[in-house]
C-alpha positions as CSV (number, residue, x, y, z in Angstrom):
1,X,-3.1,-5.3,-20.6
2,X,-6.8,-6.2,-19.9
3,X,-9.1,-6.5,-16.9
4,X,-11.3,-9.4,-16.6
5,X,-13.7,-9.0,-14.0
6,X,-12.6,-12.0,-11.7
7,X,-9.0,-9.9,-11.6
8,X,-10.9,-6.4,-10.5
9,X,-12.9,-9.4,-7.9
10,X,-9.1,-10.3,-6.2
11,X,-7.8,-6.7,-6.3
12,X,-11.4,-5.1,-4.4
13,X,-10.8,-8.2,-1.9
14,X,-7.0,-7.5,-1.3
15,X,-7.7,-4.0,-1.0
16,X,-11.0,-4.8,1.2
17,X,-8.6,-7.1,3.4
18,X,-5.6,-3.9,3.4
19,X,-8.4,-1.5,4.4
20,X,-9.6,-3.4,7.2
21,X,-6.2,-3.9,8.9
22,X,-5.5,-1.8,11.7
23,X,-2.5,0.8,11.3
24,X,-1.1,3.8,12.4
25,X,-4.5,5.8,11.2
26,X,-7.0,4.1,12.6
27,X,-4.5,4.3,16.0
28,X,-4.9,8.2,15.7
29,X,-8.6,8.0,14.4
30,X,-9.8,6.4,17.9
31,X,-7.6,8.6,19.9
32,X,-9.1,11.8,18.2
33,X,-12.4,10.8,18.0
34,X,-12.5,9.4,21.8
35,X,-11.0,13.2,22.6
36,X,-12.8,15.1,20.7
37,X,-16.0,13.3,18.8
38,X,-17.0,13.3,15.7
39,X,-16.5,16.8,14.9
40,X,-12.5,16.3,15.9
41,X,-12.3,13.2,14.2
42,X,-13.5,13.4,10.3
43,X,-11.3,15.2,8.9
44,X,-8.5,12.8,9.4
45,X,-11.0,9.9,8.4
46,X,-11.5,11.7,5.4
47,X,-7.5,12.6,4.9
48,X,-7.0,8.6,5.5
49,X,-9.1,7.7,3.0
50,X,-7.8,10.3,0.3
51,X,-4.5,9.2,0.8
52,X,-5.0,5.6,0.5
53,X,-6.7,5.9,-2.6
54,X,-4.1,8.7,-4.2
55,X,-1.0,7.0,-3.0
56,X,-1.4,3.7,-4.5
57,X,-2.6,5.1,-7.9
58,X,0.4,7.8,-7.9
59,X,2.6,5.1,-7.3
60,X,1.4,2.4,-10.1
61,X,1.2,5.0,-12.4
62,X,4.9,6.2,-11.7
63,X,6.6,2.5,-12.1
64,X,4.6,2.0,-14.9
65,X,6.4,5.3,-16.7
66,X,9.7,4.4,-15.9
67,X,9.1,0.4,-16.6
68,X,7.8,1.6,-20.0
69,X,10.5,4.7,-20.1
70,X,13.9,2.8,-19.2
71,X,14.6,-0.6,-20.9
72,X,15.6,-3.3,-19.0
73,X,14.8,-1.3,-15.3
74,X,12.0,-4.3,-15.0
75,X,14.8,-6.7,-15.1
76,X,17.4,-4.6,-12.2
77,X,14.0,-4.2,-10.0
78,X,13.6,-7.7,-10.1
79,X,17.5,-8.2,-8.8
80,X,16.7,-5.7,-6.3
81,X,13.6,-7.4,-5.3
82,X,15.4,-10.5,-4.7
83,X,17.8,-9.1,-2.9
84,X,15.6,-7.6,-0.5
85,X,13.9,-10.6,0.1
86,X,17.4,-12.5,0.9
87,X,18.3,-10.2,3.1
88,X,14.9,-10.3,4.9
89,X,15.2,-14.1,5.5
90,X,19.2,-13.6,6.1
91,X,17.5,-11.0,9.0
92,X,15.1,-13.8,10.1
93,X,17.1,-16.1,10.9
94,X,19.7,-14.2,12.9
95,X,17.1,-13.3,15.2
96,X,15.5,-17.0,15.8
């Protein structure tokens, strides 16, 4: 597999757009550094920004082993996929 440079373009802009959307860690970021200041509050800026770069990676690099390790797991996690997207529509429209 190869990387063109208008591919790396889409992924730093997806993961531009992920990084600038409000979650659970930029909830307690405000909350510690409105208590507490700076001082309080860059640690866990700097924890939040290890673990989103770590955790992705870890987790590409892990499918990709067992994708490359089983044959025929890519074609059960696309079943499984599918699934879970049917039963998130099935969910969707129960509650409309």
């Amino acid at each position: 597999m190869t990387l063109q440079a208008s591919d790396l373009a889409l992924y730093a802009i997806a993961l531009l757009i992920l990084f600038l959307t409000p979650g659970p860690v930029w909830v307690a970021l405000l909350a510690r550094a409105i208590a507490g200041g700076f001082q309080a509050a860059w640690p866990l800026a700097l924890g939040g920004a290890l673990g989103d770069a770590i955790w992705p990676t870890l987790a590409i690099l892990g499918v990709s082993w067992v994708v490359n390790e089983i044959d025929g797991i890519i074609a059960i996690l696309r079943y499984v996929a599918a699934m879970v997207f049917l039963v998130m529509g099935l969910l969707l429209n129960l509650k409309a």
